[in-house]
C-alpha positions in Angstrom: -23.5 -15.6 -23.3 -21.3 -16.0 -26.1 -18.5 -18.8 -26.5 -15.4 -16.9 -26.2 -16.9 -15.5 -22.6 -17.6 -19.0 -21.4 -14.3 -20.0 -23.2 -12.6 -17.4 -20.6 -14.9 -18.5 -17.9 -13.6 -21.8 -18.1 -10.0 -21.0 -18.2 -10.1 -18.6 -14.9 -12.1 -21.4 -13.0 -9.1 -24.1 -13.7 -6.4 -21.3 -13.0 -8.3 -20.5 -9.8 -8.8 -24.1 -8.9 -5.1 -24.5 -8.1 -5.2 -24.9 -4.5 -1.8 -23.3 -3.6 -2.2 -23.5 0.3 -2.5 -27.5 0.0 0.3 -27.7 -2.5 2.7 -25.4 -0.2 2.0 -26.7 3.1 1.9 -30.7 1.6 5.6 -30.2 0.2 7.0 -28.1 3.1 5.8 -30.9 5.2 3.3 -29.1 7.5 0.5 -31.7 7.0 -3.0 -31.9 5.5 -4.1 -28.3 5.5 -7.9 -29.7 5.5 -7.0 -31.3 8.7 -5.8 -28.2 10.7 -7.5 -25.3 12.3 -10.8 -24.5 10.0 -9.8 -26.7 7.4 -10.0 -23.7 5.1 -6.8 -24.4 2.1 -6.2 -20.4 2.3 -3.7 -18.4 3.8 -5.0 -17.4 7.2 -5.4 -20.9 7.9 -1.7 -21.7 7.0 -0.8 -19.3 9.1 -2.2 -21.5 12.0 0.6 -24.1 10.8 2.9 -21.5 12.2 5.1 -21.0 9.4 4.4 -17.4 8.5 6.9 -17.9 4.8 4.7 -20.9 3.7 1.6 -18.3 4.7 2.9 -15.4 2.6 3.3 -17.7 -0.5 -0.2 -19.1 0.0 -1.5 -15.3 -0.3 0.7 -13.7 -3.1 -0.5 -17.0 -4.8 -3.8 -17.2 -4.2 -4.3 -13.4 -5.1 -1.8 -13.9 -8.2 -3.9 -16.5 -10.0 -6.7 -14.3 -9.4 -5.3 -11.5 -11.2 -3.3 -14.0 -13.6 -6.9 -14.7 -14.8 -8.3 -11.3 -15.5 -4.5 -10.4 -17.1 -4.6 -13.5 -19.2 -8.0 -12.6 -20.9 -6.8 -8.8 -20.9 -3.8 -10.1 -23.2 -5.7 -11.8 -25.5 -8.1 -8.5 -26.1 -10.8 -10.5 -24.6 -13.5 -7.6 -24.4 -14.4 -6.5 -20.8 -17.5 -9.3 -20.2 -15.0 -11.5 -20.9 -12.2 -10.3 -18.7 -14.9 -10.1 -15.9 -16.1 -13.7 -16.6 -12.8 -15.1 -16.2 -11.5 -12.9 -12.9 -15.1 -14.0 -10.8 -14.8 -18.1 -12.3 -11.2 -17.7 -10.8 -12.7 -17.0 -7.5 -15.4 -19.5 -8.1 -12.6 -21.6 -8.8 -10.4 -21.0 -5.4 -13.7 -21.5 -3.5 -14.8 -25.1 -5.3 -11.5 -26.1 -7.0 -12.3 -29.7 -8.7 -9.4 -31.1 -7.5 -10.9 -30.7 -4.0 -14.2 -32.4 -4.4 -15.5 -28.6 -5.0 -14.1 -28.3 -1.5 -11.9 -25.2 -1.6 -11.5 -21.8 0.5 -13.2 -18.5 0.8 -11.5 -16.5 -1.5 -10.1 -13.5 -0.2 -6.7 -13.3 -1.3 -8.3 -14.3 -5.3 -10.7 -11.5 -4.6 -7.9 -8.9 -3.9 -5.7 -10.0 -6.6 -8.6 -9.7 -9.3 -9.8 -6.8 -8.2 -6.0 -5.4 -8.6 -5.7 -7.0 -11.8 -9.4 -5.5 -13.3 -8.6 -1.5 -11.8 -5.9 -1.3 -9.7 -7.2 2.0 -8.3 -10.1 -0.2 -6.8 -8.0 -3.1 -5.8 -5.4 -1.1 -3.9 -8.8 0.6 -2.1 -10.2 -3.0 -1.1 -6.7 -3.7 0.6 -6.4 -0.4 2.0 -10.3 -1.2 3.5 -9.1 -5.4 4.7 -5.7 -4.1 6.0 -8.0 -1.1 8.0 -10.4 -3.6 9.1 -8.2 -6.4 10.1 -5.3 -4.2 12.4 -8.3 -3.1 14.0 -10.1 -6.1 15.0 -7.1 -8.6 14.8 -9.7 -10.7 12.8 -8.7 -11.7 9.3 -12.6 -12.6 8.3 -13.8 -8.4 9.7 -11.1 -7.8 7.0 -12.5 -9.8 4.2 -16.3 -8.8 4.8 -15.1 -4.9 4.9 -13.3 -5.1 1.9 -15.8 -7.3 -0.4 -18.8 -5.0 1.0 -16.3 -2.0 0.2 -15.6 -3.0 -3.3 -19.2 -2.0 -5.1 -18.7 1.2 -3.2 -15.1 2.1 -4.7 -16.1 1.1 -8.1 -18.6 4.1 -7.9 -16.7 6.6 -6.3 -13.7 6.1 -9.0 -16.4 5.9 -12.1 -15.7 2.3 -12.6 -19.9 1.3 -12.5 -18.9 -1.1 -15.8 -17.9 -3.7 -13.1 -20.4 -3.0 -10.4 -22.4 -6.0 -11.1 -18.9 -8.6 -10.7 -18.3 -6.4 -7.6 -21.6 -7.1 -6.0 -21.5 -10.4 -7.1 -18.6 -11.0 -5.4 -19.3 -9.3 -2.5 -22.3 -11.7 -1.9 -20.5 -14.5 -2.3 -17.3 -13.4 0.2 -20.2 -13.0 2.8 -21.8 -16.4 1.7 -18.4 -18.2 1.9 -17.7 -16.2 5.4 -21.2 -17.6 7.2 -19.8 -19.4 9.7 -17.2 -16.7 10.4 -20.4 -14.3 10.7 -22.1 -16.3 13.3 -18.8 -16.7 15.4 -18.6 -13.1 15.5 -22.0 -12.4 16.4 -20.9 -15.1 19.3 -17.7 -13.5 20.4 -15.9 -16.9 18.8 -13.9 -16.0 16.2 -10.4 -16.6 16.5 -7.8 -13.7 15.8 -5.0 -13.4 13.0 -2.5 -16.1 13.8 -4.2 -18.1 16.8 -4.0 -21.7 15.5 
């Protein structure tokens, strides 16, 4: 691995380690975000707070620094091992920001904004595939498992195979991160979008 990759590595981690959901809810005055619902610092779990603005800002900014990491690299004409290094450390970074004692969330909304940012074609297919999956069940994590499992599947079907190994990388780790949620649905448990 050469430097400038772990150079861009490095740089998507600390832009994904921002956690925006703690930030947003801790100055609107909605409390500790680790202390309600799952605990999870993403935006289906500020939605639980009830304030659906504070919610939407948590997701367009939680998928933004994901994409701002892969656009970022992109800029500098970081070649494309590069620009797929620092997109996946971004979500690496969402998921065990530092700030958090490695204690961070499960990545969705990073995951949809780097995919968008890497080939929009794809990343517009993964939402397509969460927003499909989630107005069906009314369960935010069916979304995120359909769309992360999706993702190695567009990326052939559109000819994009050059990023199949960050898409089933991530994949993996959206189901890893989503374990708990996994067994709740096997148990009929899992809450639905916007029960706190």
């Amino acid at each position: 691995m050469s430097g400038l990759v772990i150079l861009w590595a490095a740089l998507g981690y600390l832009l994904g380690s921002i956690p925006f959901g703690v930030l947003i809810t801790r100055a609107m005055n909605l409390g500790d975000l680790r202390q309600i619902g799952s605990g999870n610092i993403g935006a289906t779990n500020v939605l639980r707070t009830g304030n659906k603005g504070a919610a939407l800002a948590t997701l367009l900014l939680d998928g933004g620094k994901g994409a701002a990491a892969v656009l970022i690299a992109r800029a500098f004409e970081a070649d494309s091992i590069a620009v797929q290094a620092a997109g996946v450390a971004a979500f690496f970074g969402h998921c065990f920001p530092v700030w958090l004692r490695f204690k961070g969330g499960k990545g969705v909304a990073t995951f949809l904004g780097l995919m968008l940012a890497l080939a929009w074609p794809i990343g517009l297919l993964c939402c397509a595939t969460w927003a499909a999956a989630a107005y069906l069940s009314r369960i935010s994590s069916v979304g995120a498992l359909a769309a992360s499992a999706g993702a190695p599947v567009w990326m052939l079907v559109t000819g994009r195979a050059d990023l199949l190994v960050s898409g089933v990388l991530l994949a993996a780790l959206v189901w890893w991160r989503h374990s708990a949620n996994i067994a709740r649905l096997r148990a009929g448990t899992e809450p639905k979008i916007g029960q706190k």
